[in-house]
C-alpha positions as CSV (number, residue, x, y, z in Angstrom):
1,X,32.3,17.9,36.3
2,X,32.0,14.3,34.6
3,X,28.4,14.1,35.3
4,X,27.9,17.8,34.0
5,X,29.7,16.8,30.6
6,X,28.0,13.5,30.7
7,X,24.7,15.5,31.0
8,X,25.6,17.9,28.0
9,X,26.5,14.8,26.3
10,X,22.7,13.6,26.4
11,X,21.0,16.9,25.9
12,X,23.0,17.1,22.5
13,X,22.3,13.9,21.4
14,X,18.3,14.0,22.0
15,X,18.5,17.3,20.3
16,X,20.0,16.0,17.6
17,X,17.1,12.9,17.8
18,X,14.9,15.4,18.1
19,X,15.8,17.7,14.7
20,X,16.4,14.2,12.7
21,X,12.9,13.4,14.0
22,X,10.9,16.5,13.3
23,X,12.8,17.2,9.8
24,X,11.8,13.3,8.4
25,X,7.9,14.7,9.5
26,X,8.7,17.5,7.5
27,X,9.8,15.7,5.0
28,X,7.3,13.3,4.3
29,X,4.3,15.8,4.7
30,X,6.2,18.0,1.8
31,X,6.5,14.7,-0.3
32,X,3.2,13.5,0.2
33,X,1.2,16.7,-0.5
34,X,2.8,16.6,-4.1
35,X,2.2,13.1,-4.7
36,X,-0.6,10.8,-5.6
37,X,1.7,7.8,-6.7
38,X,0.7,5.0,-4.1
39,X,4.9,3.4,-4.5
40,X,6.3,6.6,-4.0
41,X,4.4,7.2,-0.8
42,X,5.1,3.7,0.7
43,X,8.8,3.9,-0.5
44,X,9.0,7.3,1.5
45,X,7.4,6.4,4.0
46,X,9.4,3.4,4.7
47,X,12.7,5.4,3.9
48,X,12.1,8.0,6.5
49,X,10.9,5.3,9.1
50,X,14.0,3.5,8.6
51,X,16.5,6.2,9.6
52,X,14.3,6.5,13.1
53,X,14.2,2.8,13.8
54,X,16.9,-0.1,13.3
55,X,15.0,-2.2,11.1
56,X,16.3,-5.6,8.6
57,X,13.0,-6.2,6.7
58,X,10.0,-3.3,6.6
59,X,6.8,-4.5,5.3
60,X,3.9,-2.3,4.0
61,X,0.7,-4.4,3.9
62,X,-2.8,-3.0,2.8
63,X,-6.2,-4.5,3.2
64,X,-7.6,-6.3,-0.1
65,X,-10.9,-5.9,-1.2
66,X,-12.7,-8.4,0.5
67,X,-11.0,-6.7,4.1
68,X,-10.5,-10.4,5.3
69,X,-6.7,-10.5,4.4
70,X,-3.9,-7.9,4.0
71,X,-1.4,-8.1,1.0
72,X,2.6,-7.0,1.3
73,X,2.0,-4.2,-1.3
74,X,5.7,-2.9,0.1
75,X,8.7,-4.4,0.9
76,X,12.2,-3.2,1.7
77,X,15.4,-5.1,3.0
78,X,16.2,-8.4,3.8
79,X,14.1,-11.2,2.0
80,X,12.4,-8.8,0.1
81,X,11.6,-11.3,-2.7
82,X,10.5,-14.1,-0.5
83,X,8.2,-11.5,1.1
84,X,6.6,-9.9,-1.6
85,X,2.9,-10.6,-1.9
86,X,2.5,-12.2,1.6
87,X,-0.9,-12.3,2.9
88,X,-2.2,-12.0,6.3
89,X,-5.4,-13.0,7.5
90,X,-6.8,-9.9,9.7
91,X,-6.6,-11.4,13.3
92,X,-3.8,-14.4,12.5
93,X,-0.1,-13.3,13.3
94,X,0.9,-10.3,15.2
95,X,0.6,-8.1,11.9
96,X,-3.0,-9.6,12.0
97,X,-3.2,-8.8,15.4
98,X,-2.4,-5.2,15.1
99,X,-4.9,-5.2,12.0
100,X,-7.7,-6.7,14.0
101,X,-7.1,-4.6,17.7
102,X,-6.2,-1.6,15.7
103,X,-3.6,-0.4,17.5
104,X,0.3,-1.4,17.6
105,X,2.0,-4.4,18.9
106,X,5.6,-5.7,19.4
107,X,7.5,-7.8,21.6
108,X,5.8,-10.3,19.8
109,X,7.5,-13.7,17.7
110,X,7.7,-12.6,14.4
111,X,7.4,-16.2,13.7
112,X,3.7,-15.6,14.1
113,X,3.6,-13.9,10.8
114,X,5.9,-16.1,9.0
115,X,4.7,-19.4,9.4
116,X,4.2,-20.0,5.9
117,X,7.7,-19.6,5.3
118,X,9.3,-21.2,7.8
119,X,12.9,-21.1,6.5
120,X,12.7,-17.3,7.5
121,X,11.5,-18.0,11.5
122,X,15.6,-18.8,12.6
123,X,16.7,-15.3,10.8
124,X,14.3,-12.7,12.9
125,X,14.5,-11.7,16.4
126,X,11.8,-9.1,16.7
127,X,9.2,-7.3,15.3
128,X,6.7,-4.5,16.1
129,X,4.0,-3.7,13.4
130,X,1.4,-0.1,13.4
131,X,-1.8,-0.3,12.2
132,X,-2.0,2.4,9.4
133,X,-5.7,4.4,9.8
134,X,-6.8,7.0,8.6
135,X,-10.7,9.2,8.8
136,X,-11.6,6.2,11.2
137,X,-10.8,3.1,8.5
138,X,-8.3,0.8,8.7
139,X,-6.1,0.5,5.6
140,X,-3.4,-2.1,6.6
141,X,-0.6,-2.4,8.8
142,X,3.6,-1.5,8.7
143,X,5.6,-3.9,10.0
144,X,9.4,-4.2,11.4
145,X,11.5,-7.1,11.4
146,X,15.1,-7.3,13.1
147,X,17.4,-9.7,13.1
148,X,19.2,-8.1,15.9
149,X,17.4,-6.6,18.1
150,X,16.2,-8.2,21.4
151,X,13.1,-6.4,21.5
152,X,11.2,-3.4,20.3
153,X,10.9,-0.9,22.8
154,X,7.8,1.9,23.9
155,X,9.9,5.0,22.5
156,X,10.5,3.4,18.9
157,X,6.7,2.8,18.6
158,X,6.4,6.6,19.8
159,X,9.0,7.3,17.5
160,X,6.8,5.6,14.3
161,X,3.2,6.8,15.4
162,X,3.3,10.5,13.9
163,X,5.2,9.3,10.9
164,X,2.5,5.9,10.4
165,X,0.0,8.9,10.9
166,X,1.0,10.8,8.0
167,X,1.4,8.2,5.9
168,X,-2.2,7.0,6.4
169,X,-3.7,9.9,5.6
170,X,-1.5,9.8,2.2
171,X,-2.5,6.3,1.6
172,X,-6.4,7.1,1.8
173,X,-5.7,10.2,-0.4
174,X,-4.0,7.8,-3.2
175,X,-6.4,4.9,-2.9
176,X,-9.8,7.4,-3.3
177,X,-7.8,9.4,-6.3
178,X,-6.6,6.1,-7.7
179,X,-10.7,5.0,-7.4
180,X,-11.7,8.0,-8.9
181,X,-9.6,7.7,-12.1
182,X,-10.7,3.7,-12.4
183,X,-14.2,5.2,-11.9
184,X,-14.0,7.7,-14.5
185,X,-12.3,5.8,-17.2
186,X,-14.3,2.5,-16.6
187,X,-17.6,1.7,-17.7
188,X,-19.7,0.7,-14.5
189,X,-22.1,-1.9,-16.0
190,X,-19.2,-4.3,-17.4
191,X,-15.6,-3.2,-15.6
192,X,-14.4,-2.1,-19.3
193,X,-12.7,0.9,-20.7
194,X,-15.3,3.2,-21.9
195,X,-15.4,6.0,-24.0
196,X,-13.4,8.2,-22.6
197,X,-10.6,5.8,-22.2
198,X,-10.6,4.7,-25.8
199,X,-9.8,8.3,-26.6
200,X,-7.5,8.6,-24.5
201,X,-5.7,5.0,-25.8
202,X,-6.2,6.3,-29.1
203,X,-4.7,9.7,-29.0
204,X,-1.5,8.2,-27.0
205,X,-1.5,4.9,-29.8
206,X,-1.5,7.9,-33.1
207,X,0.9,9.5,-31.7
208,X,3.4,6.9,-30.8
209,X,2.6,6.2,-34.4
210,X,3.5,9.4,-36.0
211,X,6.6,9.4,-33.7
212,X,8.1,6.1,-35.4
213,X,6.4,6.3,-38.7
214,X,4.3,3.3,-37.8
215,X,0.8,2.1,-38.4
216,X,-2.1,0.7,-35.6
217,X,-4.6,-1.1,-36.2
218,X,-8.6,-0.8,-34.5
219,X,-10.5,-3.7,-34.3
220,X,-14.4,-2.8,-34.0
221,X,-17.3,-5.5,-32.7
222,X,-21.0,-4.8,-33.3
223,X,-23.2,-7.2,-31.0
224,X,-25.7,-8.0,-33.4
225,X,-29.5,-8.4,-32.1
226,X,-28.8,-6.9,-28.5
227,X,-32.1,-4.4,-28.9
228,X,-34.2,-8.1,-29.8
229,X,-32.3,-9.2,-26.4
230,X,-33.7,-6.3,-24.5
231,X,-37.2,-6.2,-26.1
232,X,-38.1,-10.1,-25.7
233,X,-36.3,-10.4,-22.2
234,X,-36.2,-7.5,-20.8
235,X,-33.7,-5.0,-19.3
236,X,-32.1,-7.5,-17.0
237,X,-31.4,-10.5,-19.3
238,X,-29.7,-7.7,-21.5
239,X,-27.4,-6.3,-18.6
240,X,-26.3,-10.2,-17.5
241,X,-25.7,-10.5,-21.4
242,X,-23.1,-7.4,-21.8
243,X,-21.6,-8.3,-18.4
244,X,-21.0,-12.0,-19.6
245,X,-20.0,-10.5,-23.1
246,X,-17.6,-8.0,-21.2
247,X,-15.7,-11.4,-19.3
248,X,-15.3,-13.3,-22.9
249,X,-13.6,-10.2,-24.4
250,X,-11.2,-9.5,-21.4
């Protein structure tokens, strides 16, 4: 009869596991269909994560634009300010690791990714760390650091591999929309605002204005003798000029 209640005891209890587990999927698919805002779809994702696994310290890294190094864009618990902006070459460390094999590692020394701080190597115990990918292209990494746990075990990185799945896709959703508005509000010849942006500036500057009976002001530069640029030098020399005219004004 022990064992019988014993076994109810355990059927309940991975029911319950299961529900908790298939709700924070839920969950963050019904949040990250609304949303758009990279922050809001690493803090959720790292929220749901951390109510399936025991975690001190959860780091979100994503790959910077030369793809040689990935950048703590997300960081949550312990040492969170200490943390913030670490880099990781890909292949150095285990998050490098994970970044370069593409595919998840733990029951590795999370001194490996904290060399560069060494005051932090005494305070962690374990960590496992998911690449996150997403149509085939690797976007960065999640990592999990305890300070109490012995190891990381196969079922918590089952546990994190649907969730780091729908996070990806969210990321790569974010990241192209987030391109896409740079893209159409940029000028593509010298990286500045263009047209469209300056009417867009404008309208939210006049009415700021009207709202606390202020004034703005709008400063207008002509580049005198570009065309005589373009007809004595040619097309080229003119580009290189705007571009280096472009850096001085930024």
């Amino acid at each position: 009869k022990r064992s019988d209640d014993k076994n109810k005891l355990n059927y309940v209890e991975q029911i319950k596991q299961a529900n908790q587990e298939a709700f924070s999927l839920y969950e963050l698919a019904r949040v990250f269909s609304s949303s758009l805002n990279l922050q809001e779809i690493l803090s959720t994702f790292v929220e749901k994560i951390e109510k399936l696994v025991s975690m001190d310290t959860c780091i979100v890294y994503l790959l910077d634009e030369t793809r040689h190094f990935a950048v703590a864009t997300y960081v949550k618990g312990k040492n969170r300010n200490a943390l913030k902006d670490l880099k990781v070459r890909i292949g150095r460390g285990a998050t490098g690791y994970a970044l370069k094999k593409r595919q998840p590692v733990h029951n590795i020394p999370p001194r490996l990714d904290f060399f560069h701080q060494m005051e932090l190597v005494q305070e962690y115990t374990s960590m496992a760390s998911l690449p996150l990918i997403a149509n085939e292209k690797i976007l960065g990494a999640v990592s999990l650091y305890s300070c109490e746990l012995e190891k990381y075990e196969d079922e918590h990185i089952r546990l994190l591999e649907t969730p780091t799945l729908i996070a990806s896709n969210a990321i790569l959703t974010s990241q192209r929309h987030s391109k896409s508005e740079t893209m159409a509000l940029t000028d593509v010849m010298t990286s500045l605002p263009n047209a469209r942006s300056l009417q867009i500036q404008f309208e939210k500057e006049a009415s700021r204005a009207r709202r606390s009976d202020s004034r703005f002001q709008i400063l207008m530069i002509d580049l005198d003798g570009f065309k005589a640029v373009n007809d004595n030098f040619g097309h080229k020399v003119g580009d290189r000029l705007l571009k280096d005219v472009a850096t001085i004004m930024r």
